[in-house]
N, C-alpha and C positions, 0 to 999 in steps of 0.2 A: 225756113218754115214760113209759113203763109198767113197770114193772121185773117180770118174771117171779115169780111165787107161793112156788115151791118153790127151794129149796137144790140146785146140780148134785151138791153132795158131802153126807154125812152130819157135817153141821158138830158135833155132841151127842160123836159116835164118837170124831169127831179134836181135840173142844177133849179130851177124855179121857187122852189120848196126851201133854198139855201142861201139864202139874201147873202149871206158873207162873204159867198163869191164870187160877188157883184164888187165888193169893194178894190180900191187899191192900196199900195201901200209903199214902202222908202221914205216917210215921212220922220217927224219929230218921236222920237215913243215912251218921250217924259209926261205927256196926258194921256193915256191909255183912252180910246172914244171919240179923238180930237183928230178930223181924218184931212184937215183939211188941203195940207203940203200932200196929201199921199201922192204919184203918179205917174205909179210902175202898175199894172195889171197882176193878180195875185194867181200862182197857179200853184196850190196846194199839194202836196205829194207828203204827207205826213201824215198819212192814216194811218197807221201802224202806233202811234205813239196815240191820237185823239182824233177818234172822225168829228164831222160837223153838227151842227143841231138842228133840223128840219123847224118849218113851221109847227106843223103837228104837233109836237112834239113841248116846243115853246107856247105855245097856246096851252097846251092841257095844263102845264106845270101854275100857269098864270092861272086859268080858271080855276083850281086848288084853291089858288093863294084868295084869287077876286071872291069865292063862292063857298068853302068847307073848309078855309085855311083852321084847322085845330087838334090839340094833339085826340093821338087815339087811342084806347084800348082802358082809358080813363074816366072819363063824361058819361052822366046819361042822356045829355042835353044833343040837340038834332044834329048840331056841328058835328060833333064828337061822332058819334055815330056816323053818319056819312063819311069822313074821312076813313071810321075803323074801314066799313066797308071799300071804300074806293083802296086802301093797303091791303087791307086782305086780298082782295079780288086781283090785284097786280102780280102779289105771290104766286095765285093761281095760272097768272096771264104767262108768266116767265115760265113757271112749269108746263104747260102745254108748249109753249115753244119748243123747251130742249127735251119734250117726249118723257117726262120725268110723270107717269101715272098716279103717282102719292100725292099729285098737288103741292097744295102750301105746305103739307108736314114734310116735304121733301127740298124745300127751297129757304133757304136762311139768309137775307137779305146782308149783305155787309159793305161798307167801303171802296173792297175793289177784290181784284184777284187776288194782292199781296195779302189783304187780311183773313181774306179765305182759307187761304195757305195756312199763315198763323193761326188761324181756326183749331185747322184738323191738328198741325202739330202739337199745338200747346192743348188741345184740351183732348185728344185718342194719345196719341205721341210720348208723351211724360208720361205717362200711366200706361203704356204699352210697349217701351221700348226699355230694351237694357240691354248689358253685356253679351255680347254672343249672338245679336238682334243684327240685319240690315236693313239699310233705304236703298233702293236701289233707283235713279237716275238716270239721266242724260249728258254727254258734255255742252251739249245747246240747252241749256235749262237756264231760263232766264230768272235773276238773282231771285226774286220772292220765290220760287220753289228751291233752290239751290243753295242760298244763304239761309233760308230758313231750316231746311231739314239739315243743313253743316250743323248750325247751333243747337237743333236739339239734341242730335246724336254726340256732341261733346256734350250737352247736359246727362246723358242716359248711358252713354259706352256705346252706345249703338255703333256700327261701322257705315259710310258712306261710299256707294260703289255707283262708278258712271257706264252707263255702258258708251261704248267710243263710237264716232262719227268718221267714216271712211272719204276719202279724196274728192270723195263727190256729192260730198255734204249728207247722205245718208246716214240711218244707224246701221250697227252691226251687228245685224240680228243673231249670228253664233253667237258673239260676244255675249250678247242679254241671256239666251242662252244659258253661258256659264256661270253668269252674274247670281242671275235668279234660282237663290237655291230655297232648302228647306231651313235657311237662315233668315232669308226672306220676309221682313214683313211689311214693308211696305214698298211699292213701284208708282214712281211717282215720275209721268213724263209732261211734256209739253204738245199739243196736237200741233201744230204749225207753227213752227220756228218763226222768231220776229226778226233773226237775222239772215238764216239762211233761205229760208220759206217751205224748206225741207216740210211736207205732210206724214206727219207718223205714223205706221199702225198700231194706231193706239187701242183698237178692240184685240186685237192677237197677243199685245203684251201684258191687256187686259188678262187674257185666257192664261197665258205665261203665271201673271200672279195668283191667279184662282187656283191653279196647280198645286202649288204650295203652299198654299193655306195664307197668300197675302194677299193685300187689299190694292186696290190701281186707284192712283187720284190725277186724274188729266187736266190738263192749265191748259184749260181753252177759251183763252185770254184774243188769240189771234182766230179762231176758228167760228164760234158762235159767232161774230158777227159777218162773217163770210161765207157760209157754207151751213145747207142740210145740217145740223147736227143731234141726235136724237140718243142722248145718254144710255139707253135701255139696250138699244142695237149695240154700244160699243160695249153694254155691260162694265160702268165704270161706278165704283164704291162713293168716290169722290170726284166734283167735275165742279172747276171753279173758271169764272168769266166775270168782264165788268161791262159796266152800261155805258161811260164815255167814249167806250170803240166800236158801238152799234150806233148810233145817231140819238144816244140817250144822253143824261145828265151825268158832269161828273160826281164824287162822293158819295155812289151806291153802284156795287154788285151782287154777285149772288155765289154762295155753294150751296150743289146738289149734294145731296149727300142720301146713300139708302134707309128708307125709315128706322128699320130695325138697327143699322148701325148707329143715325142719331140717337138712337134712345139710350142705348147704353153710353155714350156719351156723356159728360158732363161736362158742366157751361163753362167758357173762357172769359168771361164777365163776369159782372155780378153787379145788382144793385135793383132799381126798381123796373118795371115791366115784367123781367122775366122769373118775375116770384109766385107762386102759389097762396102760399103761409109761409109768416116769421114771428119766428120770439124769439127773445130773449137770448137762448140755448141752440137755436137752429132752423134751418129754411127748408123748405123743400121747392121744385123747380113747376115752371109753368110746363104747359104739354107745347109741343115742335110745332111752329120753329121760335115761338116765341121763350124759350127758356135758352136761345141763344142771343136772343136781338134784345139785350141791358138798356135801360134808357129812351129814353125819347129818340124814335126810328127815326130815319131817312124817308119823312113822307112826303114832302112834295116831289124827291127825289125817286121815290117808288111809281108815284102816278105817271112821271115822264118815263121810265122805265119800261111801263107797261105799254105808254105809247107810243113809245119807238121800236117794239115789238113786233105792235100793229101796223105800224107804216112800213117795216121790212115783211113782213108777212103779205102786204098788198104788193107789194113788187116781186116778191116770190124769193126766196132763197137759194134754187136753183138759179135762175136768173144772175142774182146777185154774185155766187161763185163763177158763173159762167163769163160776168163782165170783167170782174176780179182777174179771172186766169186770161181773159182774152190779152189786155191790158200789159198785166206783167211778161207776157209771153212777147209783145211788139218791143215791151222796154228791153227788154233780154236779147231779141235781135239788133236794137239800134243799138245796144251800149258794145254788143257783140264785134259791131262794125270797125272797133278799134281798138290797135293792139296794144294803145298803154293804157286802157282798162282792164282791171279783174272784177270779174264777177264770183261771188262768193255761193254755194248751192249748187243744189239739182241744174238742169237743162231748165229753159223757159215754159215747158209745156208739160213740164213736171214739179209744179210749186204753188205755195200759196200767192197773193197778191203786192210781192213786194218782190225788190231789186238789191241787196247789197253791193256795194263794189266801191274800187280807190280807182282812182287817177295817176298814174306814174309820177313819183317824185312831188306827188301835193297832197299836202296833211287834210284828212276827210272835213275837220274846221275851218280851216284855207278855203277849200272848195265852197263848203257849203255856205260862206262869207257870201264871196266870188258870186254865185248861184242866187244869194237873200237879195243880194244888187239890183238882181236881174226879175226878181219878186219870185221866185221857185224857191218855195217854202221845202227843204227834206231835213232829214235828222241824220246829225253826223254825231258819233261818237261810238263805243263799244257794245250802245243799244241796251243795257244790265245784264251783258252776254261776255265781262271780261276771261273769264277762264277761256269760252271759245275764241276770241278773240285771238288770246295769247297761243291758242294754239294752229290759229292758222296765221299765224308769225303779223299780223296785224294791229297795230296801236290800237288802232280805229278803223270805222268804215263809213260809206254815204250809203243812206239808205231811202231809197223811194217804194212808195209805198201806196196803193191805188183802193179807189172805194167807189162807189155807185155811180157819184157824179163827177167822175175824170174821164179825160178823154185822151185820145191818140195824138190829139193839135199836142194835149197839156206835156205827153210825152216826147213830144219835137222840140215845144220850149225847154225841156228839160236838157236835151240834146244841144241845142244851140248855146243855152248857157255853160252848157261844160266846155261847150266851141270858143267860148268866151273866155272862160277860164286856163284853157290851157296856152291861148294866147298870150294872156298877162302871163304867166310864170313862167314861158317861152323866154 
């Protein structure tokens, strides 16, 4: 396969935007900032786990702090005020991104994908699940949907059902199929695998759960910041993603979730913000999304949020999946080129923006040492994907993983350091 000539994005422009990497590193890493031994050249390949932080991005979080640092929804004093609005407004900013028309009553800001998760199950889930009930799954579901929905259904009876992933890292759509009955209540997949990069049809199995009367909650955790994604098209109930793997802050994400289904809802929190009235004897709940979001919000973390929204929105999101698949499709043939590599997934020109794969006879930590030496930062370990791990007879794996400001050199250096590595274990 041939991999396209040109760059879809101005990769010079936006590695520009990314001071960090500029830096080097192999230095001392007992003072964290202290860069001065560094002097290995850094070539990142750990998008998957945390993209970078643009200027943009760091500037707005700063101007917050320099300019309306105060809380919100509290004050009638100007700070206060501005802030409310600059939070509110990001709510908004996040739902026009992922096509969610309800705005803010549709967007519940939280920590990340994992507490998303914990969201719906612990506050729809216990009050909606019991004996004779299923969740219905993936064997690629990465642990915060998977260990989450295990524990609730051991809390409720509920029954846990995966649908399987066939030899070439696909689902298997008969299988869901059979999975998905009138037992059914909830379908809960992942859109783009963070090990295999397997893309799911997640609006079909969307349809699948509508059928029987259940609800689809999709972890696009790996897709919003990669690709188009427009919640309404895939008709998804529930749609959680975080902000640290778009070029935002980390310790805020977001669930979508559909208005009428938050409102029957009740909070997985409690405490002040999201109260109406209390006495005594009893509370009643603020209106969405604020009778989910307990406590003093994530606001400066909201306003970077919103401006890394904006900066991927100016580079196009087309664009951005287009650099993404370019990318993993060259690593997929270079890592292809040798036969004591595996590659885990789809074909190259069938996946999201990342690489799994081992080394013959060298533990994916080994490698990834080996590799850190060489300054090619990847993630080696089971990814929070152990069930699939175990089932494609794998301890572990190496995982590279591509974002707007990598390039095709960054994937040669990838290539030469594994050249490196299997020298030494040679």
């Amino acid at each position: 396969m041939r991999v396209q000539e040109s760059y879809p994005v101005d990769v010079d422009a936006i590695r520009a935007d990314f001071p960090i990497l500029q830096r080097k590193v192999g230095g001392d890493i007992s003072t964290p900032g202290e860069h001065d031994d560094d002097d290995t050249p850094l070539v990142y390949l750990d998008n998957a786990a945390t993209s970078h932080t643009p200027e943009q991005v760091v500037d707005a979080i700063i101007d917050y702090y320099h300019g309306y640092n105060s809380n919100v929804h509290r004050g009638i004093h100007h700070l206060s005020q501005e802030a409310s609005v600059a939070y509110e407004n990001a709510h908004d900013r996040v739902a026009e991104f992922i096509g969610a028309s309800g705005g803010r009553e549709e967007v519940v800001f939280t920590k990340n994908t994992t507490e998303s998760m914990n969201l719906v199950a612990y506050a729809w889930g216990l009050d909606e699940l019991g004996p004779g009930d299923s969740v219905v799954m993936t064997e690629m579901e990465h642990h915060a949907s998977l260990v989450t929905w295990q524990q609730i259904a051991k809390k409720t009876g509920a029954e846990v059902r995966y649908i399987r992933v066939d030899d070439d890292g696909r689902l298997d759509m008969e299988h869901a199929k059979e999975l998905i009955d009138d037992s059914t209540k909830m379908v809960s997949v992942v859109h783009v695998s963070n090990t295999l990069g397997t893309v799911n049809p997640v609006s079909e199995l969307a349809d699948m759960a509508h059928e029987v009367g259940a609800y689809a909650f999709v972890d696009g955790a790996q897709s919003v910041p990669t690709r188009p994604v427009d919640v309404e098209d895939i008709d998804a109930d529930f749609f959680a993603f975080s902000g640290h793997k778009m070029c935002g802050p980390t310790g805020i994400g977001a669930l979508y979730g559909k208005r009428d289904i938050l409102e029957e809802m009740q909070p997985y929190l409690y405490g002040g913000e999201m109260i109406r009235s209390v006495t005594y004897e009893d509370s009643t709940w603020e209106d969405l999304p604020w009778k989910f979001e307990a406590g003093t919000p994530p606001i400066a973390q909201g306003v970077g949020f919103a401006a890394a929204v904006d900066y991927l929105d100016d580079i196009g999101m087309e664009n951005v999946q287009a650099h993404e698949e370019l990318l993993a499709e060259y690593a997929y043939d270079r890592l292809g080129e040798f036969d004591d590599i595996e590659i885990y997934g789809p074909p190259g020109d069938d996946r999201g923006g990342l690489v799994a794969f081992n080394l013959d006879s060298v533990h994916a930590h080994d490698l990834s040492s080996i590799l850190n030496e060489q300054g090619v930062a990847i993630r080696a370990g089971d990814h929070c994907t152990q069930p699939l791990h175990d089932k494609l007879g794998a301890a572990a794996s190496t995982r590279a993983s591509f974002y707007i400001y990598n390039t095709r050199e960054e994937v040669d250096a990838l290539i030469d350091a594994i050249d490196a590595a299997r020298e030494l274990f040679a």
